[in-house]
C-alpha positions as CSV (number, residue, x, y, z in Angstrom):
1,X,-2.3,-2.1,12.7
2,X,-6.0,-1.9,11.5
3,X,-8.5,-4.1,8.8
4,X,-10.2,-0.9,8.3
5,X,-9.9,0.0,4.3
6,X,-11.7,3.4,2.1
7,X,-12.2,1.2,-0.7
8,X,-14.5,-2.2,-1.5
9,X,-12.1,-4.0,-4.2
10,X,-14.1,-6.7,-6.1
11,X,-11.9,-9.2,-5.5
12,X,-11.3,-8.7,-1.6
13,X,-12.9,-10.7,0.9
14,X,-11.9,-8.5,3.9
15,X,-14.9,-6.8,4.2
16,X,-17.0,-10.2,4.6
17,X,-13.7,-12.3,6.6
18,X,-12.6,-9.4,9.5
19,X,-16.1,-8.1,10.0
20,X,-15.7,-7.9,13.6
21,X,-12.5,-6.7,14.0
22,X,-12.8,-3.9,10.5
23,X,-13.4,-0.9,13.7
24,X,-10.1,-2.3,15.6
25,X,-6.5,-0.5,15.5
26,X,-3.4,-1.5,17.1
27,X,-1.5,1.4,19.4
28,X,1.7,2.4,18.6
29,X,2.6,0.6,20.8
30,X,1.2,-2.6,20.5
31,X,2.6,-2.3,16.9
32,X,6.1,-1.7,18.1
33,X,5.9,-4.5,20.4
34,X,4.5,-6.8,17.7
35,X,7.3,-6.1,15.0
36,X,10.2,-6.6,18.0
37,X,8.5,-9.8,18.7
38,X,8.7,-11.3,15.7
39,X,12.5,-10.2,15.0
40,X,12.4,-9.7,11.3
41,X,14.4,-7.1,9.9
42,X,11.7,-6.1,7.1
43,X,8.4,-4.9,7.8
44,X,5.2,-4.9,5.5
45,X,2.4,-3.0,7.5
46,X,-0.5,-4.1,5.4
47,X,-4.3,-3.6,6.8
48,X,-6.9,-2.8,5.3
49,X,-5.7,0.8,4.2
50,X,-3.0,2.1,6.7
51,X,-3.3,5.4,5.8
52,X,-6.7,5.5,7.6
53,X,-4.6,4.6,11.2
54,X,-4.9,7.8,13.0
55,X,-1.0,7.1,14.3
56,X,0.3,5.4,11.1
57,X,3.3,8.2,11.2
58,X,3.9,7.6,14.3
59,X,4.3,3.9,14.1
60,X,6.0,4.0,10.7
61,X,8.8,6.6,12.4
62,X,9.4,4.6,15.6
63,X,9.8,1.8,13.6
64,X,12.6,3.4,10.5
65,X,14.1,4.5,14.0
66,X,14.7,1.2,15.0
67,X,16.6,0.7,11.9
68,X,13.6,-1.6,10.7
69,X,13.1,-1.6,6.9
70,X,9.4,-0.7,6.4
71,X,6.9,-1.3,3.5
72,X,4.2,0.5,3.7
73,X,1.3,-0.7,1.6
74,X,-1.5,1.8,0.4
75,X,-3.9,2.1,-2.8
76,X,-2.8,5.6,-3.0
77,X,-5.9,7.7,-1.8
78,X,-4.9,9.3,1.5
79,X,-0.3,8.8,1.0
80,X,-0.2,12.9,0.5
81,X,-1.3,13.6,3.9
82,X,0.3,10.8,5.4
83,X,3.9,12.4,3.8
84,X,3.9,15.5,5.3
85,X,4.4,13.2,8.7
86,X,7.3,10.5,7.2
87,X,10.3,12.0,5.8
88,X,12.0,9.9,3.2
89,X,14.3,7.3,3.9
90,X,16.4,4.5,2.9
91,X,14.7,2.0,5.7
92,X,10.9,3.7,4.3
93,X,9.3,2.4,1.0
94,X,5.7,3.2,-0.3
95,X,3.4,-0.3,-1.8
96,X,0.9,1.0,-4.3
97,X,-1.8,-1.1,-5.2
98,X,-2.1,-1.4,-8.9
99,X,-4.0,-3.8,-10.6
100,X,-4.0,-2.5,-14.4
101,X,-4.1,0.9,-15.9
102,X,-6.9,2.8,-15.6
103,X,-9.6,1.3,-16.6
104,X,-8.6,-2.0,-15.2
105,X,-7.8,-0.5,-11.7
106,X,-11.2,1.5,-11.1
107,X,-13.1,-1.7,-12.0
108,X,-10.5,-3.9,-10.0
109,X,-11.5,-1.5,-7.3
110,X,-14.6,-0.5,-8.1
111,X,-14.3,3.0,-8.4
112,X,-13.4,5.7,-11.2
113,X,-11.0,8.2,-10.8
114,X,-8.9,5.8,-7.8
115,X,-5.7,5.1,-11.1
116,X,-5.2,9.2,-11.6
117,X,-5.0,9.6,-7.9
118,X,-2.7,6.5,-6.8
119,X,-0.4,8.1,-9.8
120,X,-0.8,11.1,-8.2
121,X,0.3,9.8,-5.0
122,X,3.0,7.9,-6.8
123,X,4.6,11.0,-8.7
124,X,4.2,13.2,-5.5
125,X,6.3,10.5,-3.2
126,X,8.8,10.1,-6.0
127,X,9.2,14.0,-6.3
128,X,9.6,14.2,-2.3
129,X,12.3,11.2,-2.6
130,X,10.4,8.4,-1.3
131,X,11.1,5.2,-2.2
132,X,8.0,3.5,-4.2
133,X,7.2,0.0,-5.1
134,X,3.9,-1.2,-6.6
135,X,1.9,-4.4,-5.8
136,X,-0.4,-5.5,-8.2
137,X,-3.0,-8.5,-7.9
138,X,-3.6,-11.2,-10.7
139,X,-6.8,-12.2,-11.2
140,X,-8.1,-15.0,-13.4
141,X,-8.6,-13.2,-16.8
142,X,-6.5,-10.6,-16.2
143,X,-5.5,-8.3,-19.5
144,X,-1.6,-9.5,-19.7
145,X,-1.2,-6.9,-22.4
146,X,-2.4,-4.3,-19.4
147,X,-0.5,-5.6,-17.2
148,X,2.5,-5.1,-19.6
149,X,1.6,-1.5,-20.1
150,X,1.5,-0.8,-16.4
151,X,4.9,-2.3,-15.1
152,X,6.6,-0.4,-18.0
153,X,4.6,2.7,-17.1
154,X,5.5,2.1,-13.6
155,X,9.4,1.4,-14.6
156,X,8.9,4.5,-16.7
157,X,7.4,6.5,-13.9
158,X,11.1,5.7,-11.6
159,X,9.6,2.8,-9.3
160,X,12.0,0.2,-7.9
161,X,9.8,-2.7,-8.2
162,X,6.4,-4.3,-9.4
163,X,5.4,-7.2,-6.8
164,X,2.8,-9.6,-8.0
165,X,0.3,-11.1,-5.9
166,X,-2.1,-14.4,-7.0
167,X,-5.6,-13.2,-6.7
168,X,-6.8,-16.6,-7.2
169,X,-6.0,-20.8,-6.1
């Protein structure tokens, strides 16, 4: 529903690649009609930073309505507010951006202190009963040892599932 994102990640080029459209957001309703259109049962509302959509609730709740399962993917910073509007649900699941433990993450993302708060987010959606996944991007380089630590601290933490993403050709 929108490019716009609250972080500059090092290894994303959307800031450079949707430069004119970064200020644009889908209505709920051109959402809506977008996810009926393409008639798949799973939705992954991606962006930028969803959280930032003004209507995000709104959208995400008309579509869990529907009876549409929906991913929603965020790097954390802004999920607690965006809670209080989405009760949990069984067609509902959180995407956390996660690229390492902590001192990976905040230089993956280029900013200290965004690890404690994505947990934060994590551990506050999985206390509410929210389903939570994580996404994490590989990068060329990247510590596997880290990466080890984090899916088992993610495991550990009660999320259903690490995804992995190729940050990289």
């Amino acid at each position: 529903p929108l490019e716009m994102c609250n972080l500059a990640c090092v290894g994303c080029g959307r800031i450079r690649e949707y430069k004119n459209v970064m200020n644009k957001m889908m209505s709920v309703e051109q959402a809506v009609a977008a996810v009926e259109e393409s008639g798949a049962p799973i939705v992954s509302i991606a962006g930028g930073e969803p959280t930032i959509h003004p209507k995000i609730d709104e959208i995400v709740n008309e579509l869990i309505r529907r009876k549409y399962f929906v991913y929603c993917c965020s790097n954390g910073l802004l999920m607690e507010r965006v809670m209080k509007k989405i009760q949990p649900s069984k067609y509902f699941c959180w995407v956390v951006h996660m690229d390492g433990m902590e001192k990976a993450h905040d230089e993956s993302v280029d900013r200290q202190g965004v690890f404690k708060k994505a947990i934060g987010a994590i551990q506050s959606a999985l206390d509410q009963g929210y389903r939570v996944c994580t996404n994490t991007t590989l990068f060329r380089g990247s510590d596997v040892a880290d990466l080890h630590r984090l899916f088992r601290y993610m495991t550990e933490m009660g999320v259903e599932g690490c995804m992995l993403s190729p940050g990289y050709d």
